[in-house]
N, C-alpha and C positions, 0 to 999 in steps of 0.2 A: 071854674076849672075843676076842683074837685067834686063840686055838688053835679057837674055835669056829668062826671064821669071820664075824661078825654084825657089822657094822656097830652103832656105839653111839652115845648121846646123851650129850651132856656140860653142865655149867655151868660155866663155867671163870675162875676169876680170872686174868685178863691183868697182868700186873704193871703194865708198861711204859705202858697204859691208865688201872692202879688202877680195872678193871671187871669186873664177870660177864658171860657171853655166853654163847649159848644154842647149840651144835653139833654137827652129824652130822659123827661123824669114821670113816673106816673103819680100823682098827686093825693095823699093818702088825708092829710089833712094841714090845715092851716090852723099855728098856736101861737098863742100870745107868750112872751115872758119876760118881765122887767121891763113893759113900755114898748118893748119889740114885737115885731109879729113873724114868722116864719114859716114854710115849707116842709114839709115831714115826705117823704116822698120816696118809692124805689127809683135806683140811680144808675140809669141803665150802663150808663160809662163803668160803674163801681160794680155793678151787680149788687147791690146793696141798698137796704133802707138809710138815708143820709136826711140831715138837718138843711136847709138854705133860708139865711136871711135874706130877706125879703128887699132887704136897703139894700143889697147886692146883686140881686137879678136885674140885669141892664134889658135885657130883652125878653118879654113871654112871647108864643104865639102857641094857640092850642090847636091840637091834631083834631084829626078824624078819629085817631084810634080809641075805641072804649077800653076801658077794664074794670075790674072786678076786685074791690081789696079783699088781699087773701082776711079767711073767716079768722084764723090764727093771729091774727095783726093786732095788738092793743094798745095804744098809747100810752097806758099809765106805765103799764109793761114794759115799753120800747126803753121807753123815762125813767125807771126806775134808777138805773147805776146812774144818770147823770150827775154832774154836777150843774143846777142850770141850764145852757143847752149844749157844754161841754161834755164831751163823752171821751170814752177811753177806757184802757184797760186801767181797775183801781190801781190807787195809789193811795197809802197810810202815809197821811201827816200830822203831825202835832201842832197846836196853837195855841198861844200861851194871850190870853185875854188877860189886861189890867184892874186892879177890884172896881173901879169908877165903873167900867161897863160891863160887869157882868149880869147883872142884872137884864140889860138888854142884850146880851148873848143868849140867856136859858130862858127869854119869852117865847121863841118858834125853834123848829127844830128845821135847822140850816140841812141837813143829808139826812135820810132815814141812819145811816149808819152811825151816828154819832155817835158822841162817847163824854160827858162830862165829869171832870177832876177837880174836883175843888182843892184849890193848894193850899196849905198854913196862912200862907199871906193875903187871902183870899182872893187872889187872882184864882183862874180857872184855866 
């Protein structure tokens, strides 16, 4: 679908919803994360570039119609503010890590944005 180019039709369980909905998506790319695979795609219902898991689309059927991804479109881009494949407008939280696992907290960096504190007690 996306290597074809073709615009597709979808039926898609919304979780968030708990509904089906019926979609022209144009198919921008398909991304792994955490075991999952997903849909990156403009969302002709949304008018918007949108996320669809893949364990969620009940129906594909692809168009006739070609397109073109806009030159402007970049995935890392798109991805950046995510959380994982959770988007949204930011949100500052705080998280208070135990000293046992810190160590496995500060091996990778969980959000570009982060921020680590190391407390007296050596929690973080």
């Amino acid at each position: 679908m996306a290597l074809n180019r073709k615009t597709v039709e979808i039926v898609y369980y919304t979780m968030s919803r708990k509904k089906q909905t019926r979609r022209r998506v144009v198919p921008y790319r398909v991304w792994s994360f955490n075991g999952s695979s997903y849909l990156i795609g403009l969302c002709h219902m949304r008018n918007e570039v949108s996320i669809f898991s893949l364990d969620r689309i009940k129906m594909l059927h692809q168009t006739r119609e070609a397109f073109v991804i806009p030159e402007d479109f970049n995935l890392d881009n798109f991805m950046r503010s995510s959380f994982g494949v959770y988007q949204g407008p930011p949100i500052h939280i705080k998280v208070r890590f135990h000293p046992d696992v810190t160590g496995y907290i500060k091996e990778k960096i969980w959000h570009e944005s982060q921020k680590i504190f190391v407390q007296p007690d050596g929690s973080i």
